[in-house]
Residue, then its C-alpha position, 0 to 999 in steps of 0.5 A: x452489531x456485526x463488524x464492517x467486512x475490513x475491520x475483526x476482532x483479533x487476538x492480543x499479540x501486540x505488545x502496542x496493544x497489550x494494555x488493552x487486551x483483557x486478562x488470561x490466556x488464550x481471551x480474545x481482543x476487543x480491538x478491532x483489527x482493520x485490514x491494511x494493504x502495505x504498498x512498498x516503494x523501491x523494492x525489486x526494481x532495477x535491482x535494488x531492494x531485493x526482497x523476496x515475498x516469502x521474506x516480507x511475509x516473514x516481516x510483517x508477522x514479526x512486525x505482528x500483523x496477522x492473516x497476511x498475504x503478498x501480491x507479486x514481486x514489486x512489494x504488496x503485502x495485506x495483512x490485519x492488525x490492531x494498530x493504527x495506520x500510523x502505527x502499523x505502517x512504521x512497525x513495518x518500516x523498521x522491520x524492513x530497514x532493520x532486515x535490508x539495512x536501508x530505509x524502505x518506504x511503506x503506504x498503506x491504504x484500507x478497503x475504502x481508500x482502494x475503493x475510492x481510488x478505483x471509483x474515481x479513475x479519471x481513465x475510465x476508458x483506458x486499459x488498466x496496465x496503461x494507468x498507474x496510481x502513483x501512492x503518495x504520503x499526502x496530498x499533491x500538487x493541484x497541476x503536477x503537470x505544470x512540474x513533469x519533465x520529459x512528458x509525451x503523450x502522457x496525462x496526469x491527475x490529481x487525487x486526494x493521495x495519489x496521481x493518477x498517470x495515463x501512459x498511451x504509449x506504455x509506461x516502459x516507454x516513457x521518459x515522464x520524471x514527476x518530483x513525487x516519483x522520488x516520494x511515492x509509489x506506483x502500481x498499475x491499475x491491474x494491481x490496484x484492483x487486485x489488492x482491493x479485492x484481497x482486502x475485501x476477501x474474508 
């Protein structure tokens, strides 16, 4: 049976997976890789975290990961690898701090999860660039509204790793704090589509 469209079967290159790989050079993996979509916080935004994209490509084939590809400069890598999520996402992360001498944090999410955000948009209607999806490690708090401070006209929704945040007016406008902007990260849902279709790519 043919593997799902994210998921191949990768050579042996990492040394987590090693114990797994079949003996001889040059043999295939029977691991299936899964393709990742690495959402960066902080990098390349007002002027800290500087990290150009050939660099992160760089690091993340030394982190071991394999077919990667970056998507402009606000840290959006996507790459196969035979890790777990866990795994892969803190190989990358000590890549990261190892070459900027600072922790950078790293979410990851696979074809599914995008499709599953972009499916359940709570703002269907509005133009992309004025939704953000701000990426979180776990689920958030049932009325993030009740905690923001400074908001306008803005809207906010819950998802099951995520907000989702409508700003009318434009996000360089706004003055909306939340408590898990200083956790997550955010993309707008231009971004977000785009890196669904490059983790559904073969």
């Amino acid at each position: 049976m043919a593997a799902p469209p994210e998921r191949r079967f990768g050579a042996c290159g990492t040394a987590a997976r090693k114990r797994d790989c079949p003996a001889g050079p040059g043999r295939a993996s029977l691991v299936p890789m899964t393709r990742y979509a690495a959402l960066l916080r902080a990098v390349n935004v007002g002027g800290t975290g500087k990290l150009p994209m050939t660099d992160l490509r760089a690091l993340c084939r030394k982190a071991g990961f394999a077919d990667v590809a970056t998507y402009i400069q606000s840290g959006n890598a996507v790459f196969r690898t035979e890790l777990e999520a866990a795994e892969a996402q803190a190989a990358l992360e000590a890549e990261l701090q190892a070459a900027l001498g600072q922790p950078v944090g790293v979410f990851l999410r696979d074809s599914l999860a995008l499709g599953k955000i972009l499916a359940e948009n709570p703002f269907p209607g509005a133009p992309p660039a004025q939704v953000a999806v701000l990426f979180l490690a776990g689920a958030p708090a049932p009325d993030p509204a009740s905690r923001a401070r400074g908001q306008t006209d803005e809207e906010i929704v819950a998802g099951a790793s995520e907000l989702y945040i409508r700003y009318p007016s434009g996000m360089g406008r706004s003055r909306l704090k939340l408590p898990e902007m200083a956790e997550g990260t955010a993309r707008n849902l231009r971004t977000v589509a785009k890196l669904a279709d490059m983790l559904a790519a073969d």
